[in-house]
Biopython code that builds the backbone (N, CA, C, O; Angstrom):
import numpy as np
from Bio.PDB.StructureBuilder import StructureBuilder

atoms = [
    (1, "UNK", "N", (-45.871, -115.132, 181.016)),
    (1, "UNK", "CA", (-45.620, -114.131, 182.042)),
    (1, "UNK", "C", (-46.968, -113.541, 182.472)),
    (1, "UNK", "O", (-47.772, -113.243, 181.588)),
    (2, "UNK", "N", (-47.243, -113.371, 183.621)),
    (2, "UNK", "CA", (-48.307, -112.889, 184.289)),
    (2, "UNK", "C", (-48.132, -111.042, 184.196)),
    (2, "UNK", "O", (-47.102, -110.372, 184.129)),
    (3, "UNK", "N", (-49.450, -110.646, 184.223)),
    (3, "UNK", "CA", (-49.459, -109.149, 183.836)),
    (3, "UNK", "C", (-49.087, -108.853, 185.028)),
    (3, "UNK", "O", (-48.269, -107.966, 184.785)),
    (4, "UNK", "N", (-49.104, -108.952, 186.009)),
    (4, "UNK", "CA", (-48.408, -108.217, 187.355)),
    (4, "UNK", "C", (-46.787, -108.453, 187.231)),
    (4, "UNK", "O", (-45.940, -107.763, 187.798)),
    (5, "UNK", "N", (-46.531, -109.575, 186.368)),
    (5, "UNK", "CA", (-45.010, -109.174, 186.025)),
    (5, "UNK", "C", (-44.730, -108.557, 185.237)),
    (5, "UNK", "O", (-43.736, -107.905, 185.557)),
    (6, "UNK", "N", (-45.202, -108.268, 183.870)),
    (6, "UNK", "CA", (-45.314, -107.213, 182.863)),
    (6, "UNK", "C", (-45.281, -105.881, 183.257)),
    (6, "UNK", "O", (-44.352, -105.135, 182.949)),
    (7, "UNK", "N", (-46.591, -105.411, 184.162)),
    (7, "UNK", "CA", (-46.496, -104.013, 185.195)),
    (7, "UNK", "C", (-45.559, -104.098, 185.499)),
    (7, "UNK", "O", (-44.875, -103.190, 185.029)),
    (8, "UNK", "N", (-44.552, -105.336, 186.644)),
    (8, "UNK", "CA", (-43.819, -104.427, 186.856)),
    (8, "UNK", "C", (-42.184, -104.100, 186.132)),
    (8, "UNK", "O", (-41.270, -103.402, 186.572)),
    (9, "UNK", "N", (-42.275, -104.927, 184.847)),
    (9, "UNK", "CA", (-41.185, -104.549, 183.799)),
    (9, "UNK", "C", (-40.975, -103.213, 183.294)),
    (9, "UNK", "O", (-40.014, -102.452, 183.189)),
    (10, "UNK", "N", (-42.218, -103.191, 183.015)),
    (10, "UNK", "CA", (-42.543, -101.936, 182.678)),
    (10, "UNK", "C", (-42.472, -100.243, 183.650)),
    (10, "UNK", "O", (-41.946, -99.163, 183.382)),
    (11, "UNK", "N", (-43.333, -100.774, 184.898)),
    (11, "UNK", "CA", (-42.912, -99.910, 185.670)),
    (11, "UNK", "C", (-41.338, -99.697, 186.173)),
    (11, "UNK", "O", (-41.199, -98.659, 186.820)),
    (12, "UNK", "N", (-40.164, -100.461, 186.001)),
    (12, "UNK", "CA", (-39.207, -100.208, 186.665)),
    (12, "UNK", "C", (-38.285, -99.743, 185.115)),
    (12, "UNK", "O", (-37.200, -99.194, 185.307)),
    (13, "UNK", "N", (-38.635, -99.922, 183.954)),
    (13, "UNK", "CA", (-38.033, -99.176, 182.814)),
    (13, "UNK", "C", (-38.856, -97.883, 182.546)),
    (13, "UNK", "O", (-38.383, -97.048, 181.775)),
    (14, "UNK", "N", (-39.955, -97.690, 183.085)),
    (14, "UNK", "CA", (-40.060, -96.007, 182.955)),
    (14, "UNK", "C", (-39.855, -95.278, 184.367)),
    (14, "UNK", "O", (-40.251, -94.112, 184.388)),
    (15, "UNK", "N", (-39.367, -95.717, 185.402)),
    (15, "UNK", "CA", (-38.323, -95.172, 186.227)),
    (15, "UNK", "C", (-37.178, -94.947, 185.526)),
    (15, "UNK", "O", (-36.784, -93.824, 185.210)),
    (16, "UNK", "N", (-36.499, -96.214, 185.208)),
    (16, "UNK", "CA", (-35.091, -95.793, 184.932)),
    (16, "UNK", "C", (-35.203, -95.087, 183.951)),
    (16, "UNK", "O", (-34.133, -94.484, 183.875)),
    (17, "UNK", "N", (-36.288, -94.573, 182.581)),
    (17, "UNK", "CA", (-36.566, -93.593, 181.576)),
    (17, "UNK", "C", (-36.288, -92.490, 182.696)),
    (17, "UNK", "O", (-35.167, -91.998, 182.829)),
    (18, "UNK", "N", (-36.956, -92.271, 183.185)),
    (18, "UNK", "CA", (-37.437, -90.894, 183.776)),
    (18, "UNK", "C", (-36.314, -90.661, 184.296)),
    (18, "UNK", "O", (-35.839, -89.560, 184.019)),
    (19, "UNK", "N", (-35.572, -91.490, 185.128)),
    (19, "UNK", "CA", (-34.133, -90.984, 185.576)),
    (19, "UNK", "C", (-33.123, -90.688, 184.750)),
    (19, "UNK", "O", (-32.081, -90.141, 185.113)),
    (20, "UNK", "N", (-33.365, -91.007, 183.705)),
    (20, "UNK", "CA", (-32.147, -90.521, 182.087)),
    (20, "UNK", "C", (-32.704, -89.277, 181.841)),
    (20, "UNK", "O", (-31.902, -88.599, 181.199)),
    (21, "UNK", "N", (-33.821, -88.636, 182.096)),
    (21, "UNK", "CA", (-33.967, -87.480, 182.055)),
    (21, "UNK", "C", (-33.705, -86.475, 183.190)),
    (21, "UNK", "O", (-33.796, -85.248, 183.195)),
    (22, "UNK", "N", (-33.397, -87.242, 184.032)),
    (22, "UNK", "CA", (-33.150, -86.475, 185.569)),
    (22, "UNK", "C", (-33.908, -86.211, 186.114)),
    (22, "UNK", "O", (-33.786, -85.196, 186.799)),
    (23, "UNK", "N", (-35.463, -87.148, 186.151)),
    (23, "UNK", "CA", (-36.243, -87.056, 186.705)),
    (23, "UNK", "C", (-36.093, -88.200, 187.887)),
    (23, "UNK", "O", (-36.214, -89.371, 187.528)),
    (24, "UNK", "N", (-35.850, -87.933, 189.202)),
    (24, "UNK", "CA", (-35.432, -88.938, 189.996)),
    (24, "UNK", "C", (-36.844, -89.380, 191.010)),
    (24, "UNK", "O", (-36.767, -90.244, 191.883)),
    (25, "UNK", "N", (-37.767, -88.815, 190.781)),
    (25, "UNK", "CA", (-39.349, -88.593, 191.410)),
    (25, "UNK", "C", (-39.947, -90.648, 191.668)),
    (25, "UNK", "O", (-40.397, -91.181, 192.682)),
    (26, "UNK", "N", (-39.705, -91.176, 190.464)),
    (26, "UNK", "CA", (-40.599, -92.288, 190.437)),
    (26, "UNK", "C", (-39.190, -93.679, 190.958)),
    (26, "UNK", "O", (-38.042, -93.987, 190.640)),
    (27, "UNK", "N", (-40.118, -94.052, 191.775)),
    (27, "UNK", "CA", (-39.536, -95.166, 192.433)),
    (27, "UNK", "C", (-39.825, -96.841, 191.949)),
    (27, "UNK", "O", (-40.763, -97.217, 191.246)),
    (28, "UNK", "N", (-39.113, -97.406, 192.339)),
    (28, "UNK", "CA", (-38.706, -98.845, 191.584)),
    (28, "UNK", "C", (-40.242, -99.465, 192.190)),
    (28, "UNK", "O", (-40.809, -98.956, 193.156)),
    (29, "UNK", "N", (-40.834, -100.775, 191.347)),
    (29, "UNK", "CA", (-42.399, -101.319, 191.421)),
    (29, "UNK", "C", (-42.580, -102.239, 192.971)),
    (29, "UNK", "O", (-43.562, -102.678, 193.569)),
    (30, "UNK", "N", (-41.304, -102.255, 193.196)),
    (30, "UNK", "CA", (-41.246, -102.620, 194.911)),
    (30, "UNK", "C", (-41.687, -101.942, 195.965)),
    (30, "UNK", "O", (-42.374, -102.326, 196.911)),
    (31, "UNK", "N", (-41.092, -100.575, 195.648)),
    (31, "UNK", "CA", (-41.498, -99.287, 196.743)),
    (31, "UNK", "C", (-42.967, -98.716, 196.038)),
    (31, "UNK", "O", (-43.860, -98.528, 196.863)),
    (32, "UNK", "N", (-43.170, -98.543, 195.190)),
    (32, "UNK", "CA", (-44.255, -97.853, 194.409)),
    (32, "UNK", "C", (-45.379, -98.032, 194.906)),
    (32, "UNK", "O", (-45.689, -99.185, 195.206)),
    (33, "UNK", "N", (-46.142, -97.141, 195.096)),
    (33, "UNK", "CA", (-47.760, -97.090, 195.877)),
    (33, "UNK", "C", (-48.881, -98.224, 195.088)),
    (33, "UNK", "O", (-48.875, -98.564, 193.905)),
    (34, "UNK", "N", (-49.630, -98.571, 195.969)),
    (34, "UNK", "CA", (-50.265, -99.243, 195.148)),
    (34, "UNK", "C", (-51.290, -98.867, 194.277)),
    (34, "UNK", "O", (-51.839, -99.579, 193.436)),
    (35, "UNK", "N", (-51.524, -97.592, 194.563)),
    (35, "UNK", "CA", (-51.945, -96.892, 192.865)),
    (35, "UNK", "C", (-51.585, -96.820, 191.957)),
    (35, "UNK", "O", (-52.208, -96.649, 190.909)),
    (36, "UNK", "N", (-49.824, -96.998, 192.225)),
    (36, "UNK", "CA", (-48.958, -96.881, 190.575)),
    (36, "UNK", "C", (-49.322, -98.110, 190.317)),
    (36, "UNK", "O", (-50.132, -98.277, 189.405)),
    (37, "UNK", "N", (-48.839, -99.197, 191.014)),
    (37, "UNK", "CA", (-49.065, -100.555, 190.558)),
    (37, "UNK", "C", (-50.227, -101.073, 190.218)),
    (37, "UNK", "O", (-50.124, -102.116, 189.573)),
    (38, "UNK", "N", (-51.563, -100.614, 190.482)),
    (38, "UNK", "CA", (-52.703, -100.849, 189.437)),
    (38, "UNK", "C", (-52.727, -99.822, 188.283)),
    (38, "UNK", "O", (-53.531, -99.946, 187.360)),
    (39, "UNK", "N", (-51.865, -98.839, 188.342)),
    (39, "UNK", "CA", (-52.172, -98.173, 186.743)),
    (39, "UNK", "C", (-51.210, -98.849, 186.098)),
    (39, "UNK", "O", (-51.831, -99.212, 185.100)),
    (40, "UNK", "N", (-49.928, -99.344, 185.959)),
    (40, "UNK", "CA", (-49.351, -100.323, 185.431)),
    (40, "UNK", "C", (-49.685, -101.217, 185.143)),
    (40, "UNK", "O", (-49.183, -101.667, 184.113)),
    (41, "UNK", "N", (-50.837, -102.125, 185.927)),
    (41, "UNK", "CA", (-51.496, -103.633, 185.652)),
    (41, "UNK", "C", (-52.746, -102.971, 184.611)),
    (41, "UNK", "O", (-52.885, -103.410, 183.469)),
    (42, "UNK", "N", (-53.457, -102.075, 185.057)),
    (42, "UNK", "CA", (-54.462, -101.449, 184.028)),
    (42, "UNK", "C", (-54.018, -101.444, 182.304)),
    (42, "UNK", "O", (-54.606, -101.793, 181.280)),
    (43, "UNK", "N", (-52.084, -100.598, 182.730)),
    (43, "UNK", "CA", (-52.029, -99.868, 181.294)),
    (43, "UNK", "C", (-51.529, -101.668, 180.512)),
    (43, "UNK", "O", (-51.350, -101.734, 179.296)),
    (44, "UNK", "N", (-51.442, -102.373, 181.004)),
    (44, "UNK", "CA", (-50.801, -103.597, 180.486)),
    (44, "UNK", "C", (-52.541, -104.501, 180.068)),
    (44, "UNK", "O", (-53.007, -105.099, 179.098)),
    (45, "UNK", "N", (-52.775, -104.309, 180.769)),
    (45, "UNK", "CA", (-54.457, -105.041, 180.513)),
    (45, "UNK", "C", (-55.087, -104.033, 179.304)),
    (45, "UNK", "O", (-56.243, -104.373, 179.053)),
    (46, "UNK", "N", (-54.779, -103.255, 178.753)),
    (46, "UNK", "CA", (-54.946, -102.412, 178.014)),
    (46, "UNK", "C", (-54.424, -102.538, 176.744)),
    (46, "UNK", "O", (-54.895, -102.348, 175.623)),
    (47, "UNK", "N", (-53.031, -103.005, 177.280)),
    (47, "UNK", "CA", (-52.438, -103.039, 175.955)),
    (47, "UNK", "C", (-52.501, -104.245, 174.695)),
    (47, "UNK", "O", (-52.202, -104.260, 173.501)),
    (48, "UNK", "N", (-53.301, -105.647, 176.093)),
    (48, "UNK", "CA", (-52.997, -106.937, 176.036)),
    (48, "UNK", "C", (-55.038, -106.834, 175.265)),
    (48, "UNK", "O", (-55.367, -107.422, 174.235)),
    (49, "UNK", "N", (-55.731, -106.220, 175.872)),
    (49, "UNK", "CA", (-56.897, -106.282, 174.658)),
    (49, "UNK", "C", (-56.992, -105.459, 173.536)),
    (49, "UNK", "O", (-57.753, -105.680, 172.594)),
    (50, "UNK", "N", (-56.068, -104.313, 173.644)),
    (50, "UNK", "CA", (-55.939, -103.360, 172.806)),
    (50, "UNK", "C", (-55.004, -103.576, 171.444)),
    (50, "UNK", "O", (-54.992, -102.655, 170.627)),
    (51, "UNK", "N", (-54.341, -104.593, 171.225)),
    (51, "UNK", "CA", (-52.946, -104.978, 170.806)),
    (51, "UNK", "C", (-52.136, -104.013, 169.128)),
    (51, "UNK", "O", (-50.973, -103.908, 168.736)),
    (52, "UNK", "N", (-53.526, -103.478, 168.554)),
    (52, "UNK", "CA", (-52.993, -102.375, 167.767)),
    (52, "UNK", "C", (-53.200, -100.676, 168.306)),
    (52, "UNK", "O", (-53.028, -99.610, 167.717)),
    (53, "UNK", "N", (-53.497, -100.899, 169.228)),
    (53, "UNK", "CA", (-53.592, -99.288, 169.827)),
    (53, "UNK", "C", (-52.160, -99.224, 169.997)),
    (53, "UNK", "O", (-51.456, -100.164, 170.368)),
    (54, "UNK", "N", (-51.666, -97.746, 169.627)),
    (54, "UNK", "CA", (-50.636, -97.256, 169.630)),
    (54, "UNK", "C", (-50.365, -96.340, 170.577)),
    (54, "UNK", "O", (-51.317, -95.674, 170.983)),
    (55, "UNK", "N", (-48.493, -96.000, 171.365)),
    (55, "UNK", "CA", (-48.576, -95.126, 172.593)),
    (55, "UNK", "C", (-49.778, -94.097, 172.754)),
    (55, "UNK", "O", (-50.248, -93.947, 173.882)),
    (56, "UNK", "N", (-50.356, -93.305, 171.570)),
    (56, "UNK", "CA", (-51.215, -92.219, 171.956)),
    (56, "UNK", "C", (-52.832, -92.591, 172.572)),
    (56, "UNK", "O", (-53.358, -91.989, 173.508)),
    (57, "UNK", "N", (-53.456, -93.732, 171.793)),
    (57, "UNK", "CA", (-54.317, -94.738, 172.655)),
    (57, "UNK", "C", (-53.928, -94.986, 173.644)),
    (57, "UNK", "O", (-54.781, -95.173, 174.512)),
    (58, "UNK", "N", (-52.161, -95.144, 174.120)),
    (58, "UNK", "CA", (-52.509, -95.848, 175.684)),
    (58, "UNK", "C", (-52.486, -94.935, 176.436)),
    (58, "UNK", "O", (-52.875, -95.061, 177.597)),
    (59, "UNK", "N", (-52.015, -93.783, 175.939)),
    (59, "UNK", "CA", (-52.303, -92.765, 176.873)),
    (59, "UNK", "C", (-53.718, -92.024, 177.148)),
    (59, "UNK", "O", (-53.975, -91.475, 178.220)),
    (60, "UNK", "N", (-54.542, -92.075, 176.121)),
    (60, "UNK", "CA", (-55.766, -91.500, 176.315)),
    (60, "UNK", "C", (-56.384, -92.673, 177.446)),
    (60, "UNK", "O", (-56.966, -92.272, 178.454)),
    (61, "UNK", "N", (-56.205, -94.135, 177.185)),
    (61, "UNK", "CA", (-56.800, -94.954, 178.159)),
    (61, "UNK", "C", (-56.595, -94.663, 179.573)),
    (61, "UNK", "O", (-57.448, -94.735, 180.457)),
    (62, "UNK", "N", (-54.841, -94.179, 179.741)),
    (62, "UNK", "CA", (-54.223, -93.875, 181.134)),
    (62, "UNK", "C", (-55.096, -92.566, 181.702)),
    (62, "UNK", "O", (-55.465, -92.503, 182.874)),
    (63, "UNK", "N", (-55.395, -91.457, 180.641)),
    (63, "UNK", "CA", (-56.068, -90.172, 180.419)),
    (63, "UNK", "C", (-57.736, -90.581, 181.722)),
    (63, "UNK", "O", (-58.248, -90.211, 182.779)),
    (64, "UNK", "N", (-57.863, -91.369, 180.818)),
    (64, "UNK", "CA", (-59.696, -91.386, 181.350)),
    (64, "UNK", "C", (-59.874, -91.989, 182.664)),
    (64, "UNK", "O", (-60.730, -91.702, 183.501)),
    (65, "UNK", "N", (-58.840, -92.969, 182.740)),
    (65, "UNK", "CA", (-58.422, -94.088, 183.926)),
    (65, "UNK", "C", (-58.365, -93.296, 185.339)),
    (65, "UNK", "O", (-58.713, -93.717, 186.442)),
    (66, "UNK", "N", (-57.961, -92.343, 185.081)),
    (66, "UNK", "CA", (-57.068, -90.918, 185.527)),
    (66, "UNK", "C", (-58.495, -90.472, 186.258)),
    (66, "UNK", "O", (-58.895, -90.875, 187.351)),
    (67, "UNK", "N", (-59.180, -89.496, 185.332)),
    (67, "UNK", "CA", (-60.140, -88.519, 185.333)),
    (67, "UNK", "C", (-61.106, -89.724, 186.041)),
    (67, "UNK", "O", (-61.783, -89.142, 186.889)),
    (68, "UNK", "N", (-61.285, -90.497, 186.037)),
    (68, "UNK", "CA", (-62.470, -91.382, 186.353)),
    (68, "UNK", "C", (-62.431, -91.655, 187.846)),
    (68, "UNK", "O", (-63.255, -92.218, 188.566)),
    (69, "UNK", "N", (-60.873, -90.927, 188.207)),
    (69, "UNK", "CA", (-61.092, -91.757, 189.660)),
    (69, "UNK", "C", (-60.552, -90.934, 190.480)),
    (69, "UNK", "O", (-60.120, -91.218, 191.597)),
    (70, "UNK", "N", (-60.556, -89.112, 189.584)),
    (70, "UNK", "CA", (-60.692, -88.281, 190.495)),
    (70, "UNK", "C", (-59.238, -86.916, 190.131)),
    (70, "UNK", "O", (-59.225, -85.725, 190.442)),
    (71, "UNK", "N", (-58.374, -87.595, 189.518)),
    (71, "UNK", "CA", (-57.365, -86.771, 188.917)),
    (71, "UNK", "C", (-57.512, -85.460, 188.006)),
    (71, "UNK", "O", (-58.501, -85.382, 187.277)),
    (72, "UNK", "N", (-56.778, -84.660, 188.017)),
    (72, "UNK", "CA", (-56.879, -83.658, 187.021)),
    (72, "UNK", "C", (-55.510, -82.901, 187.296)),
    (72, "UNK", "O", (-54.713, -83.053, 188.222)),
    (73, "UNK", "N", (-55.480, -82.000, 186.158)),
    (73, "UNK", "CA", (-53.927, -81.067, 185.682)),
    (73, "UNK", "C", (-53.581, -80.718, 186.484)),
    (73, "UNK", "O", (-54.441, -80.171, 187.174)),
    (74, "UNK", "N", (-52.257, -80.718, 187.019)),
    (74, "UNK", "CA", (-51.659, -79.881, 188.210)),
    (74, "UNK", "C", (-49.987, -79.692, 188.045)),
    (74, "UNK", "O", (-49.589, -80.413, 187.130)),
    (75, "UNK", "N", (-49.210, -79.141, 188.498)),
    (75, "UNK", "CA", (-47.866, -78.695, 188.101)),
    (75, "UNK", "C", (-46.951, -79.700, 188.777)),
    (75, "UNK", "O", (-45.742, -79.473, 188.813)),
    (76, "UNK", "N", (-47.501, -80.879, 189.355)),
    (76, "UNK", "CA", (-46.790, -82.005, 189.539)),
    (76, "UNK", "C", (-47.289, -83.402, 190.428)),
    (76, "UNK", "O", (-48.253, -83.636, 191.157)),
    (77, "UNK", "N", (-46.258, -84.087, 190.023)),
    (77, "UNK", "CA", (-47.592, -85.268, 190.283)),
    (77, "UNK", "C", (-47.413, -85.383, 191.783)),
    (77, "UNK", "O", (-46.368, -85.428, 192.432)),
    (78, "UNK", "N", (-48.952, -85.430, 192.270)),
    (78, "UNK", "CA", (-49.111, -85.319, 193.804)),
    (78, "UNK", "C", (-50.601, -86.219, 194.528)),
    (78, "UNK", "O", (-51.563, -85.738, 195.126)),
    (79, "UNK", "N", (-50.385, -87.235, 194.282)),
    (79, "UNK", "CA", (-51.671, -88.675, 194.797)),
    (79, "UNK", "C", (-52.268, -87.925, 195.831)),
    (79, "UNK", "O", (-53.480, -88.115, 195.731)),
    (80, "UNK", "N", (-52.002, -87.084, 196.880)),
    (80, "UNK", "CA", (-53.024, -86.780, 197.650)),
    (80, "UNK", "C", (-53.756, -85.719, 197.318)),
    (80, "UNK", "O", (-54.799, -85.779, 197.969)),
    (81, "UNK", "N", (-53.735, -84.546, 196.467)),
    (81, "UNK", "CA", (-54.435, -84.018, 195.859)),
    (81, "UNK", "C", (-54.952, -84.189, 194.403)),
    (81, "UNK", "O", (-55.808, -83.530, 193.812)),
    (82, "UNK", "N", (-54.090, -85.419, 193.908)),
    (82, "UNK", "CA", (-54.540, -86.203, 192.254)),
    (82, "UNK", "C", (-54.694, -85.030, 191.842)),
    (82, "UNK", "O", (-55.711, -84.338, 191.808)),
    (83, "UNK", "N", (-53.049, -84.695, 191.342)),
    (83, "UNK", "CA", (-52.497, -83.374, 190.294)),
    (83, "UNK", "C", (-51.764, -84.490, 189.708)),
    (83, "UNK", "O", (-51.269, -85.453, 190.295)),
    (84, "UNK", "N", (-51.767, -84.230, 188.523)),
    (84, "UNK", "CA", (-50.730, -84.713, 187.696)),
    (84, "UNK", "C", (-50.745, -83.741, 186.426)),
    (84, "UNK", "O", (-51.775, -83.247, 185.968)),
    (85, "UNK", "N", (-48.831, -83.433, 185.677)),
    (85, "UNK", "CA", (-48.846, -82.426, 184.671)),
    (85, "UNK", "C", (-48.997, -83.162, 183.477)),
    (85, "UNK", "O", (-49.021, -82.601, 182.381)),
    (86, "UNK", "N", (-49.116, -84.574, 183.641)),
    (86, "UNK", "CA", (-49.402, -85.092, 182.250)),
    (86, "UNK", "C", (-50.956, -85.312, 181.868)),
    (86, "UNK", "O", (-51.294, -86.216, 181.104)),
    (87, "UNK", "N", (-51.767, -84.524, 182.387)),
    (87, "UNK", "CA", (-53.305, -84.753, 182.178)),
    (87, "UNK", "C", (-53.511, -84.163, 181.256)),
    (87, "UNK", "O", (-54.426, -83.363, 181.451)),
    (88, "UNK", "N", (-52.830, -84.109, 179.582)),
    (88, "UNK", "CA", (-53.261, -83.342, 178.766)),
    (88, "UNK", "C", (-53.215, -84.662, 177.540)),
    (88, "UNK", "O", (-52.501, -85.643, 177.746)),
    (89, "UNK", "N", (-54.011, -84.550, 176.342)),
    (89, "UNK", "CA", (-53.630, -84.233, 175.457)),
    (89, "UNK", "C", (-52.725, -85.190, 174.886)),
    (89, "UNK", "O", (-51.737, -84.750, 175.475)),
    (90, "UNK", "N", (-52.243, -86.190, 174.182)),
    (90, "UNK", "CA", (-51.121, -86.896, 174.177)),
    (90, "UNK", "C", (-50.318, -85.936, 173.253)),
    (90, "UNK", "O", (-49.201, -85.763, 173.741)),
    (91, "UNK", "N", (-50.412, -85.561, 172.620)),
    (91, "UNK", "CA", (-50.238, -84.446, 171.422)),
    (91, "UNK", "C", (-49.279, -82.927, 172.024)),
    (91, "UNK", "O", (-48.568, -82.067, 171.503)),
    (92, "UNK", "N", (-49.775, -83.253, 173.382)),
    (92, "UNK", "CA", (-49.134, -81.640, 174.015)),
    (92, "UNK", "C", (-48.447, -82.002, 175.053)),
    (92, "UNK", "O", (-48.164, -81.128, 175.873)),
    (93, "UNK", "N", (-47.973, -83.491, 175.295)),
    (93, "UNK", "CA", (-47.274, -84.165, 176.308)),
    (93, "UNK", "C", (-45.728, -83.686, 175.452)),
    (93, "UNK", "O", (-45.259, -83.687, 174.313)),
    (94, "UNK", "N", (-45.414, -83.368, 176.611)),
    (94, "UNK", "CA", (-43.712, -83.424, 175.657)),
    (94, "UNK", "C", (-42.474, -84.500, 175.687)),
    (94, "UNK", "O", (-42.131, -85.048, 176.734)),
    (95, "UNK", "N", (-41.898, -84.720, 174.535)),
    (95, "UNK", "CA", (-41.538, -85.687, 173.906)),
    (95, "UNK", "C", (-41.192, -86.833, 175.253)),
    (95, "UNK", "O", (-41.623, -87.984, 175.194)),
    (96, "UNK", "N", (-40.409, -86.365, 176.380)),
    (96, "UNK", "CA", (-39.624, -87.581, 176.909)),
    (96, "UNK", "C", (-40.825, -88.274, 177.791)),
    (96, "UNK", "O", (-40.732, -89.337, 178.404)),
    (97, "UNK", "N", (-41.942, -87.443, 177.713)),
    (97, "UNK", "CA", (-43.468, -88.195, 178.064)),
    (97, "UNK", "C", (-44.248, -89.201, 177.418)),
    (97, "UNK", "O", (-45.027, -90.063, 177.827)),
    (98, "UNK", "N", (-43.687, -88.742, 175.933)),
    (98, "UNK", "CA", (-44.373, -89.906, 174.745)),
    (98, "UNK", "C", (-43.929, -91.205, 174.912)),
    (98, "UNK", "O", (-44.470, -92.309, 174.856)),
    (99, "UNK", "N", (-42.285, -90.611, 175.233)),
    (99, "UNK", "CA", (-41.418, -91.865, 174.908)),
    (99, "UNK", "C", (-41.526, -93.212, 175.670)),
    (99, "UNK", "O", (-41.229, -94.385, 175.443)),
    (100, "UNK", "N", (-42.284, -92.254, 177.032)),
    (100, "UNK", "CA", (-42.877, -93.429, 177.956)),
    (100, "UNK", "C", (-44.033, -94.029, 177.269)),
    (100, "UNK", "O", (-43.650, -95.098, 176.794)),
    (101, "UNK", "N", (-44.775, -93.906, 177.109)),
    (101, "UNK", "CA", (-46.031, -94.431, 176.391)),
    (101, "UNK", "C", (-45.535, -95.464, 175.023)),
    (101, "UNK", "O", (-46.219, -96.439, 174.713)),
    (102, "UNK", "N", (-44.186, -95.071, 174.231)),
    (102, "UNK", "CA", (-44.013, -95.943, 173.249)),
    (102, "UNK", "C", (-42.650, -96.784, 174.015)),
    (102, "UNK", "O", (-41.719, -97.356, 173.449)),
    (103, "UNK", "N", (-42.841, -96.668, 175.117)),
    (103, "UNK", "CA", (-41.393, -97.971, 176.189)),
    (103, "UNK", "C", (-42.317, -99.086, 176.481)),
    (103, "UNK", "O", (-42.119, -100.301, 176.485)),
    (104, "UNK", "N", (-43.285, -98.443, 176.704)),
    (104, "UNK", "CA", (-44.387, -99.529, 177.916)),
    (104, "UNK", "C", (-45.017, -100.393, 176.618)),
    (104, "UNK", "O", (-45.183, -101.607, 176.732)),
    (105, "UNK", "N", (-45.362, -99.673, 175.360)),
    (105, "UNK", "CA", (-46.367, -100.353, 174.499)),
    (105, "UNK", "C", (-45.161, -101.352, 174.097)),
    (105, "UNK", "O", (-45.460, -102.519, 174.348)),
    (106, "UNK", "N", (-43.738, -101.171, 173.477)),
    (106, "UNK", "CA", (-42.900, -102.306, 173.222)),
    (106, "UNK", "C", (-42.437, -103.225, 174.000)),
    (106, "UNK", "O", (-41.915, -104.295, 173.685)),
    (107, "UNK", "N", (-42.717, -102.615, 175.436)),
    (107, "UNK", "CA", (-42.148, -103.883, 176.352)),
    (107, "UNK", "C", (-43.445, -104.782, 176.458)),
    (107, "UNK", "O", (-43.197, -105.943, 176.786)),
    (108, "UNK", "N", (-44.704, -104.498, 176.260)),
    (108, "UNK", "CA", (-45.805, -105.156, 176.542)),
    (108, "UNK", "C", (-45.789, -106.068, 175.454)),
    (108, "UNK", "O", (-45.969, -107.237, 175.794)),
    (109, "UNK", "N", (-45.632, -105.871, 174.288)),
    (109, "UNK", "CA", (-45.644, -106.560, 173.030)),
    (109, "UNK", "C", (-44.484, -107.482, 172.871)),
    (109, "UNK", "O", (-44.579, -108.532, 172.235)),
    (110, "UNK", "N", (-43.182, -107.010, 173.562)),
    (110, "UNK", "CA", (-41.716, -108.351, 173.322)),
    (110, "UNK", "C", (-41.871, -109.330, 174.450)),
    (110, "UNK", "O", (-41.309, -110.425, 174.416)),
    (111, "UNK", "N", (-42.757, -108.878, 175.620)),
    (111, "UNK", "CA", (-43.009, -110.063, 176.703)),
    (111, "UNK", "C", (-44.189, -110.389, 176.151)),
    (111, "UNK", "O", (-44.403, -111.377, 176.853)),
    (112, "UNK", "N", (-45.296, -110.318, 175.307)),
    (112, "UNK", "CA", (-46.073, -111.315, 175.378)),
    (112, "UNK", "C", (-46.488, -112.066, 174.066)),
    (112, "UNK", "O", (-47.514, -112.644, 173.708)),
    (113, "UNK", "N", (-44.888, -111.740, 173.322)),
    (113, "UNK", "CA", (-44.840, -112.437, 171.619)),
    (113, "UNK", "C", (-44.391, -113.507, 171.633)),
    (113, "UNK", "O", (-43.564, -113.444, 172.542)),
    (114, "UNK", "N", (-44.366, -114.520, 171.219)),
    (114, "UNK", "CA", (-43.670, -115.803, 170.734)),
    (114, "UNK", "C", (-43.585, -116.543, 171.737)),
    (114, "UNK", "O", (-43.062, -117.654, 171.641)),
]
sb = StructureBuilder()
sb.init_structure("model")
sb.init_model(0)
sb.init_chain("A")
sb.init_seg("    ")
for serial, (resi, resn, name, xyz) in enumerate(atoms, 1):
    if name == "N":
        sb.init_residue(resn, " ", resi, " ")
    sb.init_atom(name, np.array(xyz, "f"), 0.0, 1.0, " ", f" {name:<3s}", serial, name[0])
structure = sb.get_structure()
């Protein structure tokens, strides 16, 4: 499987995550900007040299990925002013935030085992 198909496995199961929380904000890897879709191909290229880094590594990687290209803390996620409320901390992300970070690291690892 090619990592642009991986991204977008991944990206369309932490939509449907986020929508079990009633977060209806993030859209399927079809409609999705093409900023989401290189931080998806990033966090998968990440995971694929990284292969014992665990969700809190992939989030610090997503963290710097972030800050490097202009992002910082804001009370919701907004690409034209690059606010996002998950710019903290993996530690102070709250839980149904982690859970993304440990969806993406198992789906990266059952598509590219055996």
């Amino acid at each position: 499987m090619e990592v642009a198909e991986i991204a977008a496995v991944c990206h369309d199961a932490n939509a449907a995550l986020c929508r079990s929380f009633g977060d209806f904000t993030q859209v399927g890897w079809r409609l999705a900007e093409l900023w989401q879709r290189e931080s998806a191909i990033k966090g998968v290229r990440f995971a694929l040299a990284h292969p014992d880094a665990g969700p809190a590594s992939q989030h610090d990687a997503w963290l710097a990925d972030k800050v490097a290209a202009g992002w910082k803390l804001g009370p919701t996620k907004d690409a034209v002013a690059k606010t996002h409320p998950c710019m903290v901390p993996y530690d102070e992300l709250p839980w149904e935030q982690r859970a993304k970070d440990h969806l993406f690291r198992a789906i990266v690892d059952a598509l590219t085992q055996g």
